[in-house]
C-alpha positions as CSV (number, residue, x, y, z in Angstrom):
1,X,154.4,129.5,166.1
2,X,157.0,129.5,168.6
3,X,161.1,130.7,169.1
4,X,163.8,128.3,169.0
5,X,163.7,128.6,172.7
6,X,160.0,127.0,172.7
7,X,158.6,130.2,174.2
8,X,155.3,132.2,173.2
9,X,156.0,135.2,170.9
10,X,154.7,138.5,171.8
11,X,151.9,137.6,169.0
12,X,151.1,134.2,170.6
13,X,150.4,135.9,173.9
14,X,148.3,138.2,172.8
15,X,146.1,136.3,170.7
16,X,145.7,134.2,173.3
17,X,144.1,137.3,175.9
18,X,141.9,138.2,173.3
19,X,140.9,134.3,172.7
20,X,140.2,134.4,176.6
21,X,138.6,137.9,176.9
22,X,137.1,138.0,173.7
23,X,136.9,134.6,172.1
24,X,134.6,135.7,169.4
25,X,136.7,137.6,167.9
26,X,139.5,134.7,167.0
27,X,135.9,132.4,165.4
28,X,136.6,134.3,162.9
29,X,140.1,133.0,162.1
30,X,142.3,135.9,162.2
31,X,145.8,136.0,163.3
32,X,147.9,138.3,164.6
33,X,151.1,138.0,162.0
34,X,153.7,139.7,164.2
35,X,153.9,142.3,166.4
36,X,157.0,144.4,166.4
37,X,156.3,147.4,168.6
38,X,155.3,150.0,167.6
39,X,153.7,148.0,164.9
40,X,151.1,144.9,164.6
41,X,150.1,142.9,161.7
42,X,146.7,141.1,161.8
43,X,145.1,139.6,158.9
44,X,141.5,138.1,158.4
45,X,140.6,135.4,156.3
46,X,138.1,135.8,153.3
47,X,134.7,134.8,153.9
48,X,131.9,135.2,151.4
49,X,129.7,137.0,153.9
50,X,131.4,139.7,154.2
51,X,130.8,140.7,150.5
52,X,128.5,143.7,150.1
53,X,127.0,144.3,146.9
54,X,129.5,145.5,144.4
55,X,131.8,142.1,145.3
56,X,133.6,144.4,147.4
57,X,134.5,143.5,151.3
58,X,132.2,145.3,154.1
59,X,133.0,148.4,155.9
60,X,132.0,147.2,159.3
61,X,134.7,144.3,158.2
62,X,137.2,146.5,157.5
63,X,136.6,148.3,160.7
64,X,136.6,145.1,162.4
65,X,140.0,144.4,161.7
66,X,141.8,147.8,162.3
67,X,139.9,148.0,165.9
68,X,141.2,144.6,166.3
69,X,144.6,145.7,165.4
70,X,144.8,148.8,167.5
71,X,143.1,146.4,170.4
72,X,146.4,144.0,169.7
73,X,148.7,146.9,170.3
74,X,147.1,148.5,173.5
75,X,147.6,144.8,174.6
76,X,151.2,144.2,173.6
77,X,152.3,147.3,175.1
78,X,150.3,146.2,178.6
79,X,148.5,142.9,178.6
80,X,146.8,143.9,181.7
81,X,144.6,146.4,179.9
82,X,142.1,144.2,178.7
83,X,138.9,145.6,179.6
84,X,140.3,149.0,177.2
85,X,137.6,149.9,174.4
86,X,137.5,152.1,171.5
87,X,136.4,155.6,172.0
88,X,136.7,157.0,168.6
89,X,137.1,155.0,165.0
90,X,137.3,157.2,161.8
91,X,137.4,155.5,158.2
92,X,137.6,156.9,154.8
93,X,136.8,154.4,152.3
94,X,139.1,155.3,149.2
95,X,139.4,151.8,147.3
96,X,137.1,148.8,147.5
97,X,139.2,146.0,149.0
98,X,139.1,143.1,146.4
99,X,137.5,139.4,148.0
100,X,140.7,138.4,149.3
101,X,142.1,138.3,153.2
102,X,142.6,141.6,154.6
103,X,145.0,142.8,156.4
104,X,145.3,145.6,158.9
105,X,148.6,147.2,160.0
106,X,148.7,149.1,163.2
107,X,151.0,151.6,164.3
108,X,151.5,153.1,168.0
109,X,152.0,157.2,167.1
């Protein structure tokens, strides 16, 4: 998607680092919804393989897509940081996500 003005948005540029840095990442289909600083919307398509027993979405899914959205934001507030990693990923699982797209919101704090 592009402006009026037939420029990239924010989310187009990004999404297209991490399709050059990381390009395994976008096989996967997800998109980056908006970015709106400090917040980033990604969502990932469903998939039946990442059902886990219990028809209930992976964790290492679900922590796929909120790395991926924090990732998004350390780029959109400097797209020169690509080489930055994760240090530290906490998740409590409180609800099983039903087999549907996901979608992650992350927020700069």
């Amino acid at each position: 998607m592009t402006t009026t003005q037939g420029t990239l948005t924010q989310a187009e540029i990004v999404a297209g680092i991490i399709a050059t840095v990381s390009p395994d990442f976008m096989k996967s289909g997800i998109r980056i919804e908006h970015i709106e600083l400090p917040e980033a919307v990604c969502v990932l398509p469903f998939h039946a393989k990442q059902i886990r027993p219990g028809n209930t979405i992976s964790g290492p899914t679900m922590m796929f897509l909120a790395d991926l959205a924090m990732y998004t934001l350390v780029l959109a507030l400097d797209n020169t940081q690509v080489m930055s990693v994760t240090q530290d990923l906490h998740m409590h699982f409180l609800a099983r996500p039903a087999a549907q797209d996901l979608q992650a919101v992350g927020t700069v704090v």
